[in-house]
C-alpha positions as CSV (number, residue, x, y, z in Angstrom):
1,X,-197.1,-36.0,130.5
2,X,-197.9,-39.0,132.7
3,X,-201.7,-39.8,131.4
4,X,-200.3,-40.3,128.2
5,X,-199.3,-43.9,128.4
6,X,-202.7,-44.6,130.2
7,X,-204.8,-42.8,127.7
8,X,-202.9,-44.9,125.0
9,X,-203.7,-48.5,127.2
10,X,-207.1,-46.9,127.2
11,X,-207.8,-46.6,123.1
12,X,-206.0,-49.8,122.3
13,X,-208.1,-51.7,124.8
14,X,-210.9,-49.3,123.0
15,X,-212.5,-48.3,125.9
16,X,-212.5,-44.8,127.8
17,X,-213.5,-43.7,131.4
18,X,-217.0,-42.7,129.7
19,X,-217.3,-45.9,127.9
20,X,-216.9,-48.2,131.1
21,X,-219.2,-46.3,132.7
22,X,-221.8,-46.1,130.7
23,X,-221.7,-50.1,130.2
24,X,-221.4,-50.2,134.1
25,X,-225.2,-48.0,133.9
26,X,-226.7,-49.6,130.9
27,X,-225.8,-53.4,131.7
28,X,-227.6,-53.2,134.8
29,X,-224.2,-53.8,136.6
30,X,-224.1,-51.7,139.2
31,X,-226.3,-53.0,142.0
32,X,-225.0,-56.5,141.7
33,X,-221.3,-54.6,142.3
34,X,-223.0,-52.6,144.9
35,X,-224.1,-56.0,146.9
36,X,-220.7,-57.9,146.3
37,X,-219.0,-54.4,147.6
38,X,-221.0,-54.3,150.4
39,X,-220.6,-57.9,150.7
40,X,-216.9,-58.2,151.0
41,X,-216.9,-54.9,153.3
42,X,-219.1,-56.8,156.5
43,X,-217.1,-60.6,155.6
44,X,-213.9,-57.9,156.0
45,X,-215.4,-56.2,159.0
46,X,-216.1,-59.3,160.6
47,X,-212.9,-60.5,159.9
48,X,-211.4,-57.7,161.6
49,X,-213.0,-57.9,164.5
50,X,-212.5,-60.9,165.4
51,X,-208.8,-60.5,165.1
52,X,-209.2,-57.8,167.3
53,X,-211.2,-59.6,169.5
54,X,-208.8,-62.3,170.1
55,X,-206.0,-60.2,170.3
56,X,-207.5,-58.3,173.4
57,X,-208.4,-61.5,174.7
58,X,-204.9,-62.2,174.7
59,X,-203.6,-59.3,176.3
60,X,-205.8,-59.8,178.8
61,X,-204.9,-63.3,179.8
62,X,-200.9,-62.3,179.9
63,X,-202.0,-59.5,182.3
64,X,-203.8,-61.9,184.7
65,X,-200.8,-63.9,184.4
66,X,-198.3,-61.2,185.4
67,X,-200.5,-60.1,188.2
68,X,-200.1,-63.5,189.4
69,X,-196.5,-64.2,188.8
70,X,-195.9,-60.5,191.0
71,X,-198.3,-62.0,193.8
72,X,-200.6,-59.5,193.7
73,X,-203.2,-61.6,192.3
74,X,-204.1,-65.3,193.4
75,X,-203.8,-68.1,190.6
76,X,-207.7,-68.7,191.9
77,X,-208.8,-64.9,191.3
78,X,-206.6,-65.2,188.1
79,X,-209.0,-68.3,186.9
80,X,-212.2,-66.9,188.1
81,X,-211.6,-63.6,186.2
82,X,-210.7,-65.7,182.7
83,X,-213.7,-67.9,183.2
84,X,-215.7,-64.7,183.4
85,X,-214.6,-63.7,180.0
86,X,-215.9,-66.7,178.7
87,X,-219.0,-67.1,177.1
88,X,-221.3,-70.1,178.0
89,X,-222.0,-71.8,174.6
90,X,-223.5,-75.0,175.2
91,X,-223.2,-77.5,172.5
């Protein structure tokens, strides 16, 4: 049987399933992993995002320049559009 090996790790460490759990309850460590969870899931998200983000951005900006190389497109409509992507941060 396959749990065997893992039930064997589990009594030589000494702990079960039930064990770690109620430590996890009773040590009042479950809302600090909670927060640190949730935590790493919005820094991940972000993260993510911003990959994405830049990614499209990217896309976009080889578009514009194939529109421009075809002739469809001017090189001054291809500049207006990317400054209109941009946001104005002053610093």
């Amino acid at each position: 049987m396959q749990l065997e090996p893992i039930m064997m790790l589990a009594q030589s460490t000494g702990d079960s399933t039930v064990e770690v759990m109620d430590r996890v309850l009773r040590d009042d460590v479950l809302i600090p992993t909670f927060v640190f969870v949730g935590i790493v899931l919005v820094v991940g998200m972000n993260i993510i995002g911003g990959v994405l983000k830049r990614v499209a951005k990217e896309r976009t900006r080889r578009e514009i320049a194939a529109f421009i190389a075809e002739g469809s497109m001017t090189p001054e409509q291809g500049e207006r559009l990317m400054r209109a992507g941009e946001s104005s941060k002053t610093s």
